[in-house]
N, C-alpha and C positions, 0 to 999 in steps of 0.2 A: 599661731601667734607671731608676728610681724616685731621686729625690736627694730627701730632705724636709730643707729648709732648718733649724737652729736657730737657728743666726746669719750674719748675713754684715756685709760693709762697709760697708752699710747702715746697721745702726745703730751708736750712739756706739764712739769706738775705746777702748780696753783708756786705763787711766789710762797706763800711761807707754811707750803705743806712741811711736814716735820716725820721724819723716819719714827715708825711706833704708832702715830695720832687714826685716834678713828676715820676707816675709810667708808666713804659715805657711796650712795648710788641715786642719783635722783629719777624718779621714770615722773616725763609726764602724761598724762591722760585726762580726758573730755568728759562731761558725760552728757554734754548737748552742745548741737550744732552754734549754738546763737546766730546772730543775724551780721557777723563780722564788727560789731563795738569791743569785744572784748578785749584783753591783752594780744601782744604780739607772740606768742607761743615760741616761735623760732627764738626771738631775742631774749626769752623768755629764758629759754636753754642755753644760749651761747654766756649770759652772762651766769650762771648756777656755773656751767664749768670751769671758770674762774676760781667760784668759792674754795677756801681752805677745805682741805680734806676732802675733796668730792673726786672722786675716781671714775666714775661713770655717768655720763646722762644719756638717759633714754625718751625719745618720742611715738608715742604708742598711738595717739593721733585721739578719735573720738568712738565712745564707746568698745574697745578694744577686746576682742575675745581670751579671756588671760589664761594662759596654762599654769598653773605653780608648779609642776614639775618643769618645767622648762624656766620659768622664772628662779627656781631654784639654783640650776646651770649657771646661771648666767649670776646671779649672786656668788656663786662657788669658782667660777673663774675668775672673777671680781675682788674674790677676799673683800666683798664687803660684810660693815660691823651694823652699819644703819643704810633705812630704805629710808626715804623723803617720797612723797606721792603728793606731785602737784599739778589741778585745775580747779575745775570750777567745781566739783563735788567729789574732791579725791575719797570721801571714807565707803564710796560707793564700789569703789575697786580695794579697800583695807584687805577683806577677807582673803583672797587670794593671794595678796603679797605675807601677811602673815603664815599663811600655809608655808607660801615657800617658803618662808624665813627657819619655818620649824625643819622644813626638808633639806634646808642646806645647812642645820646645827647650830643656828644665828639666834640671837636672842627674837623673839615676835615681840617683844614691846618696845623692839628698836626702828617700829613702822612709822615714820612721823606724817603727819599731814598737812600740804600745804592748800590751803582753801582760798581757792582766789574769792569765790562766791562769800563766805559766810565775811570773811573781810571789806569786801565793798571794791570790787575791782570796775567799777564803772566808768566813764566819762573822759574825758581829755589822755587822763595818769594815768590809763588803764594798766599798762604794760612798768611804768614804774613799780606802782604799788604790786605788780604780781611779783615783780622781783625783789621785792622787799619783804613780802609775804615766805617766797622760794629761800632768803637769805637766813632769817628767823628761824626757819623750820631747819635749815640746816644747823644752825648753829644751838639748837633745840632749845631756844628762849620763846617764849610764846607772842606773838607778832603785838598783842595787846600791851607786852611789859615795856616793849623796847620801843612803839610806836604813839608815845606816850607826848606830847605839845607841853610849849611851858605854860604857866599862868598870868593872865593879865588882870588889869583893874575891869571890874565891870559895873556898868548901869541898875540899877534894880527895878527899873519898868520894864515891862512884856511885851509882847505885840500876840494875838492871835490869830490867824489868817483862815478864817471861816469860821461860822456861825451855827453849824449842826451841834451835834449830842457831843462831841469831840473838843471841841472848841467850845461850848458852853463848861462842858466837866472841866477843860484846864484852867481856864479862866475865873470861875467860880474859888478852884483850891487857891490859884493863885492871889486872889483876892482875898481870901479868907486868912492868908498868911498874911495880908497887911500891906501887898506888895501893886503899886501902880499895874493894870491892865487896860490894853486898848485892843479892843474886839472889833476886828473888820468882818462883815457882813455883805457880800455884792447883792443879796436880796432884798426886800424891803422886811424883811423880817428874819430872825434868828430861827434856829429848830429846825432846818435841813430837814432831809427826806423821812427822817424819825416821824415829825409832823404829821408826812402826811399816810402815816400807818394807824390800821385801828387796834392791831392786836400785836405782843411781842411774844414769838416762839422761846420755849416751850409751854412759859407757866399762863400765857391768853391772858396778860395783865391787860389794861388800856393801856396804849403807847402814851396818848394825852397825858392821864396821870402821873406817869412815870414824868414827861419831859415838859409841863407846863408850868409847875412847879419850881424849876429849875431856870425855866426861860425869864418868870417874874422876878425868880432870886437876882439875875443878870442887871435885869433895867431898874432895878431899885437899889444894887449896892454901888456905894459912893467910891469905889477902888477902880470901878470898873468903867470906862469911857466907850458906850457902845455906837460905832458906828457903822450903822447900814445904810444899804443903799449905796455903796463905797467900794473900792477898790484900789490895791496896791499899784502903784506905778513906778516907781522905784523904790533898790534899797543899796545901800552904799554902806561904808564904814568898813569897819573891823571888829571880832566879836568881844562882846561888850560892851562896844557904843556904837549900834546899827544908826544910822539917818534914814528916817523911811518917810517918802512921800507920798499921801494918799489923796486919791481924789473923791471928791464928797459929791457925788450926782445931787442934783435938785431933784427934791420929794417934790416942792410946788406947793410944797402944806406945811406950815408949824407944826411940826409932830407933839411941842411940848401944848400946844393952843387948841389942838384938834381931840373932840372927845368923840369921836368915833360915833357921831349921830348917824351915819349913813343919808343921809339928803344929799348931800353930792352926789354919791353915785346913782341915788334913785331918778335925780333929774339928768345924768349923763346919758344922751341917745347910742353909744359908742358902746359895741359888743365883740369880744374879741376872746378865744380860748384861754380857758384858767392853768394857768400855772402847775398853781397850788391842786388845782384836780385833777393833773396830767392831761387835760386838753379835752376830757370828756363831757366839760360844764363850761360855761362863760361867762368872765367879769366883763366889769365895766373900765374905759379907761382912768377912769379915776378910781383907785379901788383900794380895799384893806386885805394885804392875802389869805386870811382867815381870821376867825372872830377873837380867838387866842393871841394873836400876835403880839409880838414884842418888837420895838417900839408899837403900840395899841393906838397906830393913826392911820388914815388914810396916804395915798399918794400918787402922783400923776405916773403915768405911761406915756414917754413925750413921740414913742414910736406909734402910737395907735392915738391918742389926743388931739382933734380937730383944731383947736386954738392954738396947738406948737407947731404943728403939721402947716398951716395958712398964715404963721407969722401974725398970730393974730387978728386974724380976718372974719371966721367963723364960729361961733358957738361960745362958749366962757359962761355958759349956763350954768354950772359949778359954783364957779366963783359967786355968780352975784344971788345964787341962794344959800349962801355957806351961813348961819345964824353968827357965827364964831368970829366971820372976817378972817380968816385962816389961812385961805388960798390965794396965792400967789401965782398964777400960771405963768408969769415972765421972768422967775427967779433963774436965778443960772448958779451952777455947782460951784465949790469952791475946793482948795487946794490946802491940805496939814500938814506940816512938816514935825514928825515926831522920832524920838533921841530913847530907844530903848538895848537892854542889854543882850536879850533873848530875843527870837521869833521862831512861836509854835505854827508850825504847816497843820492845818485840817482843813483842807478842802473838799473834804471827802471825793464824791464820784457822780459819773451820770449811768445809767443802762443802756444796753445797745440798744442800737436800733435796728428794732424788730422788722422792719419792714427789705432789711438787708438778705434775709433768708426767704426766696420767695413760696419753698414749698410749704408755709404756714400760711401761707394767703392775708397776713398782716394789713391792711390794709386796702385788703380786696373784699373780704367777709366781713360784714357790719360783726360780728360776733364772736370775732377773734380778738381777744385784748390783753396784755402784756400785764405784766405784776401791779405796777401804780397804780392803771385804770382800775383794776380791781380792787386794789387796796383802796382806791376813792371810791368803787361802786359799792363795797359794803359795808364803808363806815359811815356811822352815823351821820355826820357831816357834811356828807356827801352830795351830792346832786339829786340820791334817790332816798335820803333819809337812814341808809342800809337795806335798803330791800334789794335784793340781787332779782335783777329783770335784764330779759334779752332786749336791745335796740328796737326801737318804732321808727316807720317811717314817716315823717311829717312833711308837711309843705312850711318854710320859710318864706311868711309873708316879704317879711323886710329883704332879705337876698333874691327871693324868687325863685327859691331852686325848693326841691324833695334832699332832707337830709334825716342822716340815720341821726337819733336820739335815746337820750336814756331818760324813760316818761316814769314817773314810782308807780302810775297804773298800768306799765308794760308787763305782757308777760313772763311769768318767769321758769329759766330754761327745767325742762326735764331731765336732763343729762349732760353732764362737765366733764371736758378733758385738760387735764394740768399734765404739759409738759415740760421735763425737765430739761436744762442744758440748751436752752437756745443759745447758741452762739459762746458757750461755754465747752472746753474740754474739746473743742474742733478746732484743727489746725488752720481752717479757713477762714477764721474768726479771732478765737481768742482759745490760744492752748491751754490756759490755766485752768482749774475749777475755783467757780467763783465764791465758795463756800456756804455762803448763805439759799441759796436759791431751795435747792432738800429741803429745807426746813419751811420756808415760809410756803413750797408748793403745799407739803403736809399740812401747816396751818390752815392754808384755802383751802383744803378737801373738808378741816374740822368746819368752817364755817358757810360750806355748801350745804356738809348734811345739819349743820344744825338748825340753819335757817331753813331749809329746804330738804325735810326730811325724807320726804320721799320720791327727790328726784339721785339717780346714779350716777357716778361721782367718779371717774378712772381716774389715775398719776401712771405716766409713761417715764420710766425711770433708766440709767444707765449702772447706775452704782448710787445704792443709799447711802452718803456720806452723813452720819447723824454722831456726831465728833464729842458736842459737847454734854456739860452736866445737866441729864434729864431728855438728850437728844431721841435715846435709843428706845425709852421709856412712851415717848410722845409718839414714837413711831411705830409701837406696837398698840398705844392705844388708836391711832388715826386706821388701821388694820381695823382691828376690835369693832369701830363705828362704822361699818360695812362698804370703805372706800375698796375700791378692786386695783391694788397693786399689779403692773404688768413690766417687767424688766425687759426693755429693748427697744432699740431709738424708734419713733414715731418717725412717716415718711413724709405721710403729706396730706394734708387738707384740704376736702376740696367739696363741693356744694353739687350737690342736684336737685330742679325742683323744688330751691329755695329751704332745702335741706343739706346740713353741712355731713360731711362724712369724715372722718378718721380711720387713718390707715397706718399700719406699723408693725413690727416686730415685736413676740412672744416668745424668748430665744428660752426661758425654762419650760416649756411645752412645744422648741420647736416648731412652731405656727407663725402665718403673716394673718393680723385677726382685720378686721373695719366691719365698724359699725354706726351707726349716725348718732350726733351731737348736736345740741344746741349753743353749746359754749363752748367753747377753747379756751383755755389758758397759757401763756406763755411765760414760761421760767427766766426770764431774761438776765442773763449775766452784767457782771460791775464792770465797766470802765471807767479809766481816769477822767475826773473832772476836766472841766472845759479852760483855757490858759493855763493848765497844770508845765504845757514845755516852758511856757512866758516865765513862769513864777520860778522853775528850776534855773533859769538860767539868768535872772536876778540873783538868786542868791546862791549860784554858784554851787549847786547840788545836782547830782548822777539820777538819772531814772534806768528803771532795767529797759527791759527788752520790747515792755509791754508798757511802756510810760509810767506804771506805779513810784515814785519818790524812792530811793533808795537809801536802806540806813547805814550806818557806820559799820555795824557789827551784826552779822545776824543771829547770831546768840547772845553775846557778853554784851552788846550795845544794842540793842532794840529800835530803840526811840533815837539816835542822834545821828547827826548824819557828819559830813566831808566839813559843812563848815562850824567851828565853834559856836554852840549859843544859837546852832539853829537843831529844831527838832522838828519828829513827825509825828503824829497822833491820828487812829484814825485808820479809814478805810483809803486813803491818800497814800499808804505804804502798800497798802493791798490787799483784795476782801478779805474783810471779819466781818462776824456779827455783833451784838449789842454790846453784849459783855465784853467782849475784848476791848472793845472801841474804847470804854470810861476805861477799864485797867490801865490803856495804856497813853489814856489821856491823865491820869493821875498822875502816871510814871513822871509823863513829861514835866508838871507843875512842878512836882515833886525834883528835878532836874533845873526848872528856872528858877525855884526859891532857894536851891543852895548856892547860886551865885548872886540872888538879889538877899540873902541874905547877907553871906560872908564878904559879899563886892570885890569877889576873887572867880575866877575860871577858865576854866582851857583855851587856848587856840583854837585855831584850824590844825585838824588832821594835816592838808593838804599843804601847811606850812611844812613838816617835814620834809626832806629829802632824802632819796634813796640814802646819801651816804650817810644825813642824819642818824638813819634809820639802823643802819649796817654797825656804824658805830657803836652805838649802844649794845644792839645785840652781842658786840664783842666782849664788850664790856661786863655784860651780865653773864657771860659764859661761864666763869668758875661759880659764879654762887649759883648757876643753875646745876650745875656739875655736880655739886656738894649733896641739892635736895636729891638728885637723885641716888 
């Protein structure tokens, strides 16, 4: 084990060390590389050994082999009374220092921790806030008492910044509390990716039922100001009274005028991949994204739209069969300026993209298809009604080309391969695991064999992460229904003779197995939504390593983030599944109605300042003295 000294006893003591006073030892250590945003680590040390009473700092560097008999030594020639242990997941090295602490006759519960991570050390302050975290922990105040903002007046209107399950759940409580909400939407429609699911793990409810419900409560309460089709372009202010500018895209249709006849779109010649189906079905440019929608109106696509596309030149066949007089094709967006106290972040996420990993054949094999297409290929809804069929190949009269298609009289495959972890849990991709994916591939195996009971059905798996309430239960019954479990990454995909094959790893039987498929599955992991950096750096909020929104606290503060009166909700922080999502969209409401209620609330964290910070902690020192 390696100790590189920063400072020790050696040189001059701290200005107002005091003969007697606890001598402290600060060791820092890693336990991931990051990508160089974090704190300055050096600076990080040089000012800890300034603090009162610290007698020693150590740089132990990343990941650090620890010996506690030798960490004992070095405490014991130290005469230190307390350990501080500061990075980004100090309790991950606790256990060792406490050993030593017991081998050098020291108290072990004088190990204190300083968490840059679970604090929020992200962004511009990185290197402040670690020292103000490093200060705290020395002074054994706990960095939440002493880094506490004053209170200002605040607004009691909301802002929500996206339209999925996340943003529907805050909006809704917030509204139900009495309290102005304005629901930005950049889709033509509310319900995010929930939508477009047919079933939710574990209990195989309808996703519809669960969030359709929910989307009508939206467009019919009078609290709630929903605007889709829209997007934030700035936000300004200070918290409690944000100014946010939104821009309102033209639909091109009276959404309050339009009853959703469909004769628009039936007379529009213009075919272009659906959205709302993952691109395996086609709208028209004039279209409704599904029949559920909220706002329940049609709207133009001015990127695929002959008549926006030729400045009015060609087609407007829409318009002049509209029975309603509705459409406008020449309308143009307009601009909101709105005055609220909070803004809830759900933007949720996108999935990768599958076609980044070539040994899946992603887009080379008509019959390899990622989570959505499926989730669109077997819900009712669907392009094929729910019937789960392999691609046909057809002739596109209109294009003039042979394209693969999904026909309800195709046939349907004999055997499915669902793999896990595409582009999840790989350093070449996205190191995280994405949480969701185990569960929903499980799901796809329930609804291959059930539709499809006697075709076979494999899940290529790394580690079954089955986490939540009823996870493990689902995952023994999806076993039970004759899926064939195989633990070991899958290599590669590949087709002979217009027969696909699967190749991979069987590491509990030791074996490399392949054998042919008709279908593939792809487990595709969460990434951050699309303008997720834009939106951070309007309101002035840290993302990690991986762009997910960063929160305040990642225990004590969940949901808040760097600036006052703005929050996260949502897979926007970083994958969850269903449940968590509404939990901790609740939280949040629950967060904007005590300040639209009381018309009082916090600062900005980022208002503090180191010496702010430091101050205080001094200050609370005797009465934290006392509890202990």
């Amino acid at each position: 084990m390696k100790l590189r000294v920063v400072w020790d006893a050696t040189a001059p003591p701290a200005a107002d060390a005091t003969e007697g006073a606890m001598r402290i030892g600060v060791y820092i250590c890693t336990a991931n590389p990051g990508n160089g945003g974090g704190p300055n680590l050096e600076s990080v040390a040089l000012y800890a050994a300034n603090l009162p009473q610290v007698e020693t700092v150590r740089s132990l560097g990343v990941l650090p082999k620890l010996d506690p008999e030798a960490l004992a030594d070095d405490i014991a020639d130290n005469d230190l009374d307390r350990i501080v242990i500061a990075g980004d997941s100090p309790g991950f090295f606790k256990p060792a220092f406490t050993r030593a602490m017991s081998l050098a006759g020291r108290e072990p519960e004088e190990v204190r921790l300083a968490s840059f991570r679970e604090h929020g050390t992200g962004g511009e302050r990185a290197t402040e806030r670690a020292k103000a975290i490093a200060a705290c922990a020395v002074y054994g105040v706990p960095f939440t008492l002493a880094a506490r903002p004053s209170d200002t007046k605040w607004t009691s209107a909301a802002l929500v910044i996206g339209g999925g399950i996340a943003g529907i759940q805050a909006a809704l409580e917030i509204a139900d509390g009495g309290k102005k909400v304005y629901l930005v939407e950049r889709t033509g429609t509310i319900g995010g990716h929930m939508a477009m699911f047919d079933k939710t793990f574990p209990t195989l409810d309808c996703a519809a039922c669960i969030l359709t419900p929910k989307m009508v409560a939206v467009g019919q309460h009078e609290m709630i100001d929903l605007l889709s089709y829209s997007e934030v372009e700035s936000i300004s202010g200070l918290p409690g009274s944000y100014r946010v500018t939104v821009l309102r895209h033209a639909r091109r249709v009276d959404e309050d005028a339009c009853v959703a006849c469909s004769i628009c779109s039936d007379v529009c010649p213009v075919r272009v991949p659906s959205e709302f189906d993952a691109g395996i079905a086609e709208r028209k440019a004039i279209y409704i994204p599904f029949p559920q929608a909220v706002p329940n109106a049609y709207l133009v696509d001015e990127a695929s739209c002959t008549w926006v596309q030729t400045n009015g030149q060609k087609c407007g066949v829409c318009a002049k069969k509209c029975p309603k007089e509705c459409i406008d094709l020449d309308a143009r967006g307009d601009v909101l300026q709105l005055e609220v106290g909070s803004v809830i972040v759900a933007t949720g996420y996108e999935t990768l993209d599958a076609s980044r990993l070539d040994r899946y054949g992603y887009g080379v094999h008509p019959n390899v298809l990622t989570a959505l297409e499926f989730e669109r290929l077997t819900n009712a809804s669907g392009p094929t009604g729910g019937k789960i069929v392999t691609k046909t190949l057809k002739h596109n009269k209109r294009k003039k080309v042979d394209e693969w298609v999904f026909d309800p009289e195709g046939e349907s495959p004999r055997s499915v391969a669902i793999i896990h972890c595409v582009g999840s849990r790989d350093t070449n991709y996205n190191a995280y695991c994405s949480r969701v994916c185990c569960m929903y591939s499980l799901k796809f195996a329930h609804l291959v064999k059930e539709k499809l009971p006697d075709a076979a059905c494999y899940e290529f798996y790394i580690d079954m992460r089955a986490f939540g309430k009823g996870y493990e239960a689902f995952f023994e019954r999806i076993q039970d229904e004759g899926t064939f479990i195989i633990r070991g990454r899958s290599a590669t995909v590949t087709a002979h003779d217009e027969q696909m094959f699967i190749k991979g790893e069987d590491i509990l039987s030791d074996s490399v197995v392949e054998f042919p498929v008709d279908m593939v599955l792809l487990a595709v992991g969460l990434v951050p939504a699309e303008r997720s950096d834009e939106l951070a750096r309007m309101l002035g909020i840290p993302r990690d390593d991986y762009g997910w929104f960063t929160e305040a606290d990642y225990n004590g503060d969940p949901t808040g983030t760097e600036r006052g009166g703005v929050f996260v909700a949502g897979v926007c922080q970083g994958p969850k599944d269903i449940p968590d999502t509404v939990a901790q969209a609740s939280a949040v409401a629950a967060r904007a109605l005590e300040g639209a209620m009381t018309g009082r609330g916090l600062q900005s964290l980022a208002s503090l300042s180191l010496t702010d910070i430091e101050a205080r902690a001094r200050s609370l020192v005797p009465a934290s003295q006392e509890a202990e």
